[in-house]
Phi, psi and omega in degrees: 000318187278343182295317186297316202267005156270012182252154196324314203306324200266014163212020144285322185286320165301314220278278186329280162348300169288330187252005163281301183321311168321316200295330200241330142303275168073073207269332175230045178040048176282323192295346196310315184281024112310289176305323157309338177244278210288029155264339188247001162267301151349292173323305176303340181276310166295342157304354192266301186289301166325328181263341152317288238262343163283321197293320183289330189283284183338299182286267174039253197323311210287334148336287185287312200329269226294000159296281173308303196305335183297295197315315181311321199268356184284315188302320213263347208272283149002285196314306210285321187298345190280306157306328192276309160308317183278010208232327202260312175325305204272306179308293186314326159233023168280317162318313177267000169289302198305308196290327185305285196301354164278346173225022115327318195250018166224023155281130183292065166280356179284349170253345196234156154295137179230129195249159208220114164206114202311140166306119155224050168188064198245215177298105210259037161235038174027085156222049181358083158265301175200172198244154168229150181243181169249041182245182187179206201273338165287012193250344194106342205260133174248182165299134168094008179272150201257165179221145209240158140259214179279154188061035185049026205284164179241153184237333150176216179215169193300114218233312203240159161209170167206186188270350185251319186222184205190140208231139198253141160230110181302162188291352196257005173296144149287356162269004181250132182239109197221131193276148190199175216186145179255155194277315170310293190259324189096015162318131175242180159174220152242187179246110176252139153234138204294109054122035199127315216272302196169191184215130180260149155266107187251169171070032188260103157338127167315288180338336197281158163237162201182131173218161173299140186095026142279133192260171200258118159243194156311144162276326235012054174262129178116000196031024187267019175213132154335124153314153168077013176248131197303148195227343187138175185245135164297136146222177176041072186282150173170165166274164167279157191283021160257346188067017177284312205216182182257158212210161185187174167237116192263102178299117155282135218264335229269122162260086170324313192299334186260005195250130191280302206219150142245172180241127177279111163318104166253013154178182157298160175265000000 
């Protein structure tokens, strides 16, 4: 150490020191026009860094701004889809309201008891075999009850129940078979359905007479369906392939894929 502080370097250095200090204290201002010109050679280097060192908060700032402004428009984005979903909610059910009541005021209700029940279920290999609704046996509904849209039209009968819900076999099941009759002559027989596909009228007497465009209802014969409920229109009249009896195809109105709600019979009134 004394070796150091005796050497030239250590006492450039003191030397610097003391007229820096002098330079800055400047205890009686002699030092002032010295100092006024390095201050004033200075200066252009701190407008420079003052204005970096702004230029850097600014760019920050402008950063974090665009940090926020994302997250606002992601919330407004957010907001809207939100909006947008209730706005479709609500048309989707001002449409079935519309569509309720509109099929309410062409229903037979002065004859029949009528249960009202929304579709949660149908055939999930789409060959329109059957429907599931969301009524069931706390509700009244037994087997074998028929089930309607508007103009009495029929769309099948109750087949399955649980206590909450109730599974349907459309009129185009092959298991559903129903006696019917046309409304011009009175041709009869029964209604079978072709696997999904559609429902023939069979087992129509040679004698019955019967052409396309006659419509098709219930008979009720066997009394396990209500009369009169509608079933469809003859198309395609032929014989069967023994030539016993007559055969037709019944264009049916009930378009499943659109239909939202049915009505159960649940007896007369």
């Amino acid at each position: 150490m004394q070796r150091f502080t005796s050497t030239k370097l250590f006492k450039i250095f003191l030397l610097v020191a003391f007229f820096a200090g002098l330079f800055y204290l400047n205890p009686v201002k002699i030092l002032d026009p010295a100092r006024s010109i390095f201050l004033a050679g200075f200066s252009p280097f701190q407008k420079i860094a003052y204005t970096t060192s702004a230029a850097i908060k600014g760019t920050g700032e402008f950063i974090s701004s665009i940090g926020q402004l994302k997250a606002e428009n992601k919330k407004l984005i957010n907001e809207n889809e939100r909006l947008l979903q209730e706005q479709a909610m609500l048309v989707d059910m001002r449409n079935e309201n519309d569509d309720l009541r509109k099929q309410l005021g062409l229903l037979p209700r002065d004859q029949f008891k009528l249960l009202a029940a929304n579709i949660v279920g149908q055939d999930p290999n789409g060959m329109g075999n059957w429907i599931e609704i969301d009524k069931g046996s706390d509700d009244g509904i037994t087997e074998g009850m028929p089930v309607i849209i508007s103009k009495s039209a029929l769309v099948g009968r109750v087949s399955e129940v649980t206590l909450k819900n109730a599974k349907i076999i459309l009129l185009t099941n092959p298991r559903s078979v129903i006696n019917v009759a046309t409304t011009q002559a009175g041709a009869k027989g029964v209604a079978r359905g072709e696997y999904g596909l559609g429902i023939t009228f069979d087992m129509i007497l040679q004698t019955d007479s019967i052409q396309g465009g006659d419509e098709v209802v219930t008979s009720g014969i066997g009394g396990e369906l209500p009369r009169g409920l509608y079933v469809g229109t003859v198309q395609d009249v032929h014989s069967s392939d023994d030539h016993l009896f007559q055969q037709a195809t019944i264009m049916s109105p009930v378009q499943i894929s659109k239909l939202q709600f049915v009505f159960v019979v649940l007896g007369d009134k």
